[in-house]
N, C-alpha and C positions, 0 to 999 in steps of 0.2 A: 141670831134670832133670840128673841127676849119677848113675855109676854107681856098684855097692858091692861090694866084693869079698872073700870068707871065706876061709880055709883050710879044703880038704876033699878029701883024694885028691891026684891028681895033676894035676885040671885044676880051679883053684878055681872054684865057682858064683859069680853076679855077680847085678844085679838093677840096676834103676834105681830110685834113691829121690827124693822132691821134699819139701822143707823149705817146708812154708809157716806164716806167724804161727808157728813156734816146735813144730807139728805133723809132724812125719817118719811119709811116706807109702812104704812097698815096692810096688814094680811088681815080679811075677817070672814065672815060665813060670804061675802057676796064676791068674796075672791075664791072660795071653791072648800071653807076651812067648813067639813063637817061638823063640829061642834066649835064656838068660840071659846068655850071654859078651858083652856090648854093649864094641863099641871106638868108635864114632860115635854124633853125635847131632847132627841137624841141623833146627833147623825151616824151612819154607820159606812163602813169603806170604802161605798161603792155610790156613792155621793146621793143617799135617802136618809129623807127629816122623817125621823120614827116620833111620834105625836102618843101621849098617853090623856087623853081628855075623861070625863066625868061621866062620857057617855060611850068611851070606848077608845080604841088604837086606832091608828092610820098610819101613812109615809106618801111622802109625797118627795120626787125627784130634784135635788137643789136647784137644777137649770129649769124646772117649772115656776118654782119658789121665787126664785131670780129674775124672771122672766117677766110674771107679774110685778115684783116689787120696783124694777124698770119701769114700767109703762108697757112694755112689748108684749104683753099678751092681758088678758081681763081676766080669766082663770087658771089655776090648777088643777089635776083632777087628781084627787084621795081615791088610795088607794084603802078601802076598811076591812075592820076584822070585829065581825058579830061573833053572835051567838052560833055560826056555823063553822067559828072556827076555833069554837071553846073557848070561846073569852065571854060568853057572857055573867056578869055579874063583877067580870074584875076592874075596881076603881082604883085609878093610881092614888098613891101617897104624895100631897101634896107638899108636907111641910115638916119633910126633913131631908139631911143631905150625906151622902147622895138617894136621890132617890131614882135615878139612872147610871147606867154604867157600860162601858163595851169591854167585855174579855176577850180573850186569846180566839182566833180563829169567827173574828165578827159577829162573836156572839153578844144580843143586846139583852140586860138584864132591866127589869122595871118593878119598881118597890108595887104592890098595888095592898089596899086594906085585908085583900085575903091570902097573902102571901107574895115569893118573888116568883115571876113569870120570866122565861130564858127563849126568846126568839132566834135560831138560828137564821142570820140575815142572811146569807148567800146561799140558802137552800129556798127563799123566797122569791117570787118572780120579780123583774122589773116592772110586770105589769099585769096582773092575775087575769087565768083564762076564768071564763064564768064559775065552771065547775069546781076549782079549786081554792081548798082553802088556807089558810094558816093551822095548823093544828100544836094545841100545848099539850106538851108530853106529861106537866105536869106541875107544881107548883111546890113552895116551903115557906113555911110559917115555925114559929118557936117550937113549934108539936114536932116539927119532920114534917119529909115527904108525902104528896097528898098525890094520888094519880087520880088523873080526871077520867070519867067512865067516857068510853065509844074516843078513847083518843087514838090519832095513829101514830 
């Protein structure tokens, strides 16, 4: 997965595209992508595309990913992480490398403007019940450690 980006206005639209055998697939908002502006891409072990966009995270299952980009299905469905899961306000870093990473035991790390945010991916649903959310235990920036208030 690789993102793609046009000139249009003042904020270009983007899209993620996937070249396979010689075939160029567009993944964009009307295939199920919550925000088009993609700055991250991350998969993690249990075959989820962890998404850092400009107006937040998401993951979506590669065999949904795959599915669409086939023809075999018209969407995906995003799995998000608001403001109810303490992420609001974190914008990924777009332009430097890396700005994504997976350590030991599937943990996904993501560079964002207000420091690194650490998602423990297998403590994550495959598919979140209503009620639950992501929660960040915490973040770092040059200062240190920052704990986010009401985290669990």
């Amino acid at each position: 997965m690789a993102t793609r980006r046009t000139r249009s206005g003042s904020e270009p639209p983007a899209a993620c595209v996937r070249l396979d055998r010689g075939r160029l697939a567009v993944l964009s908002g009307a295939s199920g992508l919550p925000n088009e502006r993609i700055e991250q891409i991350l998969e993690d072990e249990r075959g989820m595309f962890w998404f850092g966009s400009r107006r937040g995270f998401f993951y979506v299952p590669r065999a949904e990913l795959e599915a669409v980009a086939d023809g075999r299905r018209d969407r995906f469905d995003a799995v998000t992480f608001g403001p109810e899961a303490g992420l609001m306000g974190q914008v990924p870093v777009p332009n430097c490398q890396p700005n994504t990473w997976k350590g030991r035991g599937n943990r996904l790390w993501f560079c964002t403007e207000q420091g690194v945010i650490g998602i423990a991916a297998d403590d994550v649903p495959r598919r979140r019940p209503a009620a639950t959310g992501l929660h960040s235990t915490g973040s770092w920036s040059t200062a240190g450690p920052r704990t986010r208030r009401g985290s669990a």
